[in-house]
C-alpha positions as CSV (number, residue, x, y, z in Angstrom):
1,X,21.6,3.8,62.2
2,X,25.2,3.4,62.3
3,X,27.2,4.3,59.9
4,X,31.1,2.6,59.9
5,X,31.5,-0.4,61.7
6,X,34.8,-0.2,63.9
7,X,36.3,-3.5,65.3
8,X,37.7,-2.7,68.8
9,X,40.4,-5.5,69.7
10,X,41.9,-5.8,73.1
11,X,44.7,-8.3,74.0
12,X,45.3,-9.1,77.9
13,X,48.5,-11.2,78.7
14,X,49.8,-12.7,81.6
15,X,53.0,-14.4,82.2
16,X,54.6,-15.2,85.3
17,X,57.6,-17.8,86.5
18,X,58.9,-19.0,89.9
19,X,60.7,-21.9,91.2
20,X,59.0,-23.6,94.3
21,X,61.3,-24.9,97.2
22,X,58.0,-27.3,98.4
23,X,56.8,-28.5,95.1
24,X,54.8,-31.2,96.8
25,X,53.3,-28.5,99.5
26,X,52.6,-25.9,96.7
27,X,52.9,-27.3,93.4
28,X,50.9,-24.5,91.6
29,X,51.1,-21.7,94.0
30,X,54.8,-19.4,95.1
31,X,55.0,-16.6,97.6
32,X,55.6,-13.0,96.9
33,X,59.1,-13.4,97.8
34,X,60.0,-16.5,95.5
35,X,58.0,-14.9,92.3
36,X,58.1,-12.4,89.5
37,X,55.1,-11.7,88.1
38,X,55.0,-9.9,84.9
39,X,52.2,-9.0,83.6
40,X,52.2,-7.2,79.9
41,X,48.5,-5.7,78.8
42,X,48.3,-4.0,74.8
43,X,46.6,-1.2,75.0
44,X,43.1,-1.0,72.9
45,X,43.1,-0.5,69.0
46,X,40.8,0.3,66.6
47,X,41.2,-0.6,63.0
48,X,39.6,1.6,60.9
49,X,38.4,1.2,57.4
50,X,38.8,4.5,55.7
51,X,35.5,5.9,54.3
52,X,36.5,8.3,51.4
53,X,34.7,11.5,51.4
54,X,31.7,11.0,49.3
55,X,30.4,14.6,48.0
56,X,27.8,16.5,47.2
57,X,25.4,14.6,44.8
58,X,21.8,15.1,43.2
59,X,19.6,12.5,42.3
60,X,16.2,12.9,40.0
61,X,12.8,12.3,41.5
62,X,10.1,11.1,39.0
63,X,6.6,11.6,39.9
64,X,5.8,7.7,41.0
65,X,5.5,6.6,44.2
66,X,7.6,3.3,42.9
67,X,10.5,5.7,42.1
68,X,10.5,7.6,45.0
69,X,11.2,4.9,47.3
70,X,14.0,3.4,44.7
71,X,15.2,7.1,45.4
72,X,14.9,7.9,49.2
73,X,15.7,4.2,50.6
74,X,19.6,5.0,48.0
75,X,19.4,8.4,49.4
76,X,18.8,7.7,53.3
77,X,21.5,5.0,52.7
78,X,24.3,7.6,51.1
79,X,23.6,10.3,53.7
80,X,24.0,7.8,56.9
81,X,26.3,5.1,56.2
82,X,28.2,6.9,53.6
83,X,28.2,10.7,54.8
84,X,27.0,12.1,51.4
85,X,25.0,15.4,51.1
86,X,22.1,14.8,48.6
87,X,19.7,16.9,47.1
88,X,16.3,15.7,45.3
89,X,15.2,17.5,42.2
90,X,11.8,16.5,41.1
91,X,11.8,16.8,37.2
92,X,9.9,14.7,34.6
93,X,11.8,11.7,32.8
94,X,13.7,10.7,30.0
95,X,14.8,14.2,27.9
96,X,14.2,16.9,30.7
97,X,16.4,14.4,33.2
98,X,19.0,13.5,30.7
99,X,19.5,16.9,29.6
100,X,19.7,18.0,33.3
101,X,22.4,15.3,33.6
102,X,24.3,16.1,30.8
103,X,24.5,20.2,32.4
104,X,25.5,18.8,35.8
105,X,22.3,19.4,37.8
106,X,21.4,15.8,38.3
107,X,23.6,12.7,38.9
108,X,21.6,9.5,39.3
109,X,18.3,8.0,37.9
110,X,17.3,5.1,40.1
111,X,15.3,3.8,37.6
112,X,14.4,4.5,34.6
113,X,11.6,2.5,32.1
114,X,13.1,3.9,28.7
115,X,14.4,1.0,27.1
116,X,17.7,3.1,25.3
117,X,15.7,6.3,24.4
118,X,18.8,7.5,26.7
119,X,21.5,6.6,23.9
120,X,22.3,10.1,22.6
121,X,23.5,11.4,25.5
122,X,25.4,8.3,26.4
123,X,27.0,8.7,22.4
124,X,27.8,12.6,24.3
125,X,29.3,11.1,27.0
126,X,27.5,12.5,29.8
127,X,25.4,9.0,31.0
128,X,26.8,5.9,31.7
129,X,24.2,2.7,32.1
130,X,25.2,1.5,35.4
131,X,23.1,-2.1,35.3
132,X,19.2,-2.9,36.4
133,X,17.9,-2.2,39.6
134,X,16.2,-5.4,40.1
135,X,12.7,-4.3,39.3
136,X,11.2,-5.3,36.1
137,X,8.4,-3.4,34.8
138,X,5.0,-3.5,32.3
139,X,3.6,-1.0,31.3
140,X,0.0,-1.9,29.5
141,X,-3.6,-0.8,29.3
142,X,-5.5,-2.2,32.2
143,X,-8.9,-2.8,33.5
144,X,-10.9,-3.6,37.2
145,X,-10.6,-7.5,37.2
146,X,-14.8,-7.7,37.7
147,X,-14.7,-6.9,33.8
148,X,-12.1,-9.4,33.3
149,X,-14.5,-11.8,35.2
150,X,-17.3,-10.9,33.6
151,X,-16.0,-10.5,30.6
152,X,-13.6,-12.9,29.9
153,X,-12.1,-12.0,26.3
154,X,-11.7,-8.6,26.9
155,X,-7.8,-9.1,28.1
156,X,-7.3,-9.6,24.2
157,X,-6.5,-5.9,23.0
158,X,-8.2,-6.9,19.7
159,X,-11.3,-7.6,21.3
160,X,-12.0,-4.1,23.0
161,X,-13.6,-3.0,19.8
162,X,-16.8,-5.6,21.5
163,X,-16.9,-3.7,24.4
164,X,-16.1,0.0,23.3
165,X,-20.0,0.7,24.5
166,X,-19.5,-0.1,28.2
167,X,-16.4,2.6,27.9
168,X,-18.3,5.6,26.6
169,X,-18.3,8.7,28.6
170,X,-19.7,12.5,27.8
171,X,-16.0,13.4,26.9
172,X,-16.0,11.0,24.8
173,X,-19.3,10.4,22.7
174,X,-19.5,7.1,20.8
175,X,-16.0,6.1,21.7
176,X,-14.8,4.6,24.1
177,X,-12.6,6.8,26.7
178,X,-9.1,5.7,26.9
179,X,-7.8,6.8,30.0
180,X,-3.9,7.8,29.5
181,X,-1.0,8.0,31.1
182,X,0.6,11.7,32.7
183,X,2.6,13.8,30.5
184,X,6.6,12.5,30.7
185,X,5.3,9.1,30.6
186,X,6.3,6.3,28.1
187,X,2.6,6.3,26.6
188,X,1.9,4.9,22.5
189,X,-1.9,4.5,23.4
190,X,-2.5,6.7,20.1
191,X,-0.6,4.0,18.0
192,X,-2.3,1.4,19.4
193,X,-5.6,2.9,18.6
194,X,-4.8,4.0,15.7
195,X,-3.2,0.7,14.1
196,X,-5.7,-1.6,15.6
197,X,-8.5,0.7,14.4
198,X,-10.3,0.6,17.9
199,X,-13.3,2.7,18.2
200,X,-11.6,4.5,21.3
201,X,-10.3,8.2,22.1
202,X,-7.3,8.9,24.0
203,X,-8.5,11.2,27.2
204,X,-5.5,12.6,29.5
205,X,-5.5,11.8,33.2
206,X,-3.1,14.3,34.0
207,X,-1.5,12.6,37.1
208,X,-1.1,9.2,38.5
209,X,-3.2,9.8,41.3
210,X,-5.9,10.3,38.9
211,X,-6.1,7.0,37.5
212,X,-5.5,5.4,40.6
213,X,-8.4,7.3,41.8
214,X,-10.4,6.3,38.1
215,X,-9.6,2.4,38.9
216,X,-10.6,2.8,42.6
217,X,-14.3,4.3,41.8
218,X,-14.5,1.3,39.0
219,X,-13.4,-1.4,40.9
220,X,-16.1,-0.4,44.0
221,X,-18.6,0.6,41.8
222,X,-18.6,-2.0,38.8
223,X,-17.9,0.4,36.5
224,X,-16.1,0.2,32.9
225,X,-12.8,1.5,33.2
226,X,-10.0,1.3,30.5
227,X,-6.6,3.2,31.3
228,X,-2.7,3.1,31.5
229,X,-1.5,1.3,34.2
230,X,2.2,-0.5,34.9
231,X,4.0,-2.7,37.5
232,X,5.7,-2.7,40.0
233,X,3.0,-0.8,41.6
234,X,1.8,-1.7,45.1
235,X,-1.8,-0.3,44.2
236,X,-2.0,-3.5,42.1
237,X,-2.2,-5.5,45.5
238,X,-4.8,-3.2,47.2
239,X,-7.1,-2.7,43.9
240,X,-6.8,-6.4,41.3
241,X,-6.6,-4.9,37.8
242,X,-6.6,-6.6,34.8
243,X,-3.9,-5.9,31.9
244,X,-5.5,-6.2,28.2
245,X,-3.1,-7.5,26.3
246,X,-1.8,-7.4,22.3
247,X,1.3,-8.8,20.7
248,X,4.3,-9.1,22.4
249,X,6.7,-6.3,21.8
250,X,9.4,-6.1,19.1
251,X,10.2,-2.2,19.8
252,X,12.7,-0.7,22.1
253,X,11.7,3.1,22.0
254,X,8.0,4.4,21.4
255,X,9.6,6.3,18.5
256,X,9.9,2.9,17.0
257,X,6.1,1.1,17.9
258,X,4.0,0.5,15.3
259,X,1.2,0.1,17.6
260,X,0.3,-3.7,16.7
261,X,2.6,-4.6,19.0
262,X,2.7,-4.0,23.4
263,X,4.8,-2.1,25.8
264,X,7.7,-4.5,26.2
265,X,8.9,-6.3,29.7
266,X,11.5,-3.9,31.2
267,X,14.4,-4.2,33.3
268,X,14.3,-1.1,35.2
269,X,17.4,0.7,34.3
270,X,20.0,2.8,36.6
271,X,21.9,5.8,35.1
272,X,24.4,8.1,36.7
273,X,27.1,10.5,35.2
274,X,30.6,10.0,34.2
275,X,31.6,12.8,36.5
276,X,29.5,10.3,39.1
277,X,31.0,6.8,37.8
278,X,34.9,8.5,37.5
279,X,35.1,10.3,41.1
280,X,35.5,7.5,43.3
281,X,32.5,8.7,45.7
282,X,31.4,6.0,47.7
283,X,28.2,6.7,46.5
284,X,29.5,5.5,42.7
285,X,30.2,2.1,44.2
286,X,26.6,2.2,46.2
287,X,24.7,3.4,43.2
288,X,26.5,0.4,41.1
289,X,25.6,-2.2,43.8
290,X,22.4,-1.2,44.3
291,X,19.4,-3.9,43.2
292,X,16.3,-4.7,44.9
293,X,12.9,-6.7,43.9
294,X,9.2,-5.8,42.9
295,X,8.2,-6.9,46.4
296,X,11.4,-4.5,48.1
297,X,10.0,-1.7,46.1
298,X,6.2,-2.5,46.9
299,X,6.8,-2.5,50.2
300,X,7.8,0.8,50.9
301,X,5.5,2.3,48.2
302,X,2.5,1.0,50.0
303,X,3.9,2.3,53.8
304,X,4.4,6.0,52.1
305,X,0.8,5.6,50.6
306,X,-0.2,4.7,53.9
307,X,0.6,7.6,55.5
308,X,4.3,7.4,56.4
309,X,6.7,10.3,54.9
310,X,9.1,8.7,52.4
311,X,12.4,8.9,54.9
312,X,9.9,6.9,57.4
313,X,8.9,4.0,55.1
314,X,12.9,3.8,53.9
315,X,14.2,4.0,57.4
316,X,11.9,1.0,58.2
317,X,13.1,-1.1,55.6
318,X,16.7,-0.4,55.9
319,X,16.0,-1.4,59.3
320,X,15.0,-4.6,58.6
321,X,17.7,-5.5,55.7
322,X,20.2,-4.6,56.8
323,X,21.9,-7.8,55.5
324,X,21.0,-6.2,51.9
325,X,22.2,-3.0,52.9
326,X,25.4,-3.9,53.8
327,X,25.8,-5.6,50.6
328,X,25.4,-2.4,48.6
329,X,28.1,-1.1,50.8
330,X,30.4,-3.9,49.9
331,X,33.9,-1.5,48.8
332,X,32.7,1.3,50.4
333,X,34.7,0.6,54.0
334,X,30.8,1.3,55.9
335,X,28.5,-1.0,57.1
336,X,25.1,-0.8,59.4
337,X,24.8,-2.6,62.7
């Protein structure tokens, strides 16, 4: 990939002058003896947009494939067009990455689904909101789209009570097993059990790749399934899930949901660092420009689940937006070709 576009101009002139004794013989032509030729030629120059030296810089990973190729398609971008050295630190959101922020250790979160559980440290002074990403996500409880066929009222959340039988498991007894999301994730599946008095139990996944694996097995084998699911989410388009639905939201942080209400509609949210935002890195400009859609995100998510390695699947899309690309690198004096 290139990094700085240079625009090479070259300026050939020629003049000459001479007075012709035969005009009519030779009106356009005159010997060596009866012309001058001058000839003047400017020599090549390059005009150079000055990249500014961008830094070192870390960036948090969170443990979604979504997030990591927000994080590696910004990253690849910074390190070729830009010049940046960037590390990756996988830690787990919201408190344990803002309170790695606010000690210096990590200087960007590409996207982040908290809604303004970040406040107190941007009160300290140490974040700075730096806009959306693009990607709006929903979170919800979700289910294989055969129940949703079969069963068509079970997308209302205050019908699951009807159905808690076809979700019972050995962990769970009687209840119904209410598959969760991993630890660091925005989760109030307790409230909403509890306040809708739902004859479920909360049962711990433990990772993503679990309840991808848990919808998988349900959706081939026509089994009940209920768990925490979100979007953008490229599995969505290889495995149709249903989302059961309650209220519309009217909370902003799970410390505030009653639990008769849903997970809200979220613009994904970037955050970087004053020391970031106040260097003038090249980077802080990129990291401020930077929005993409669902579908951008998707995209790459589904080629790293496919088998590519993350700088693969963000070097392909680069490749083929570069028009975008160069869009985030608007003020930045780089460009791709």
């Amino acid at each position: 990939m290139a990094a700085v576009s240079l625009l090479a101009v070259t300026g050939l002139v020629l003049a000459g002058c001479g007075d012709s004794v035969n005009e009519e013989a030779a009106p356009e032509t005159a010997t060596s003896e009866e012309t001058t030729a001058t000839e003047e030629t400017t020599e090549s120059t390059e005009s150079t947009e000055t990249v500014a030296d961008c830094g070192d810089w870390a960036v948090a990973m969170h443990g979604w494939v979504g997030y990591t190729a927000s994080a590696q398609v910004v990253t690849d971008v910074a390190r070729e067009a830009l010049g940046c050295t960037i590390e990756q630190t996988q830690l787990e959101e919201a408190a344990v990455s803002y309170d790695a922020m606010e000690a210096g250790s990590i200087d960007l979160i590409i996207e982040d689904w908290g809604g303004g559980r970040w406040q107190e440290w941007v009160d300290r002074g140490a974040i700075q909101e730096v806009g959306t990403n693009g990607n709006i996500g929903l979170i919800g409880m979700f289910v294989p789209q055969w129940m949703a066929d079969e069963y068509p009222d079970i997308t209302d959340g205050t019908n699951l009570n009807k159905y808690a039988d076809l979700f019972t498991s050995p962990e769970t007894g009687d209840k119904g097993a209410w598959y969760e999301g991993p630890p660091g994730y925005t989760t109030i599946g307790e409230k909403l059990i509890e306040a809708n008095d739902l004859n479920f139990q909360v049962v711990s996944t433990g990772s993503e790749a679990a309840l991808i694996e848990l919808f998988t097995q349900a959706s081939e084998n026509k089994t009940a399934a209920l768990g925490y699911f979100y979007e953008p989410q490229n599995f969505l388009a290889q495995v149709p899930l249903a989302r059961v639905n309650f209220p519309a939201s009217d909370w902003a942080s799970p410390e505030e949901a009653s639990g008769l209400t849903d997970y809200p509609e979220t613009p994904l949210m970037k955050l970087a660092t004053t020391t970031l935002l106040d260097s003038g890195s090249p980077f802080a400009t990129l990291v401020t420009n930077f929005t993409w859609t669902n579908a951008d995100q998707n995209a790459v998510a589904a080629d790293i689940e496919g088998g590519m390695t993350p700088d693969e699947a963000a070097q392909k899309w680069i490749d083929a937006n570069k028009d975008t690309v160069n869009m985030w690198l608007e003020g930045t004096g780089a460009s791709i070709s």
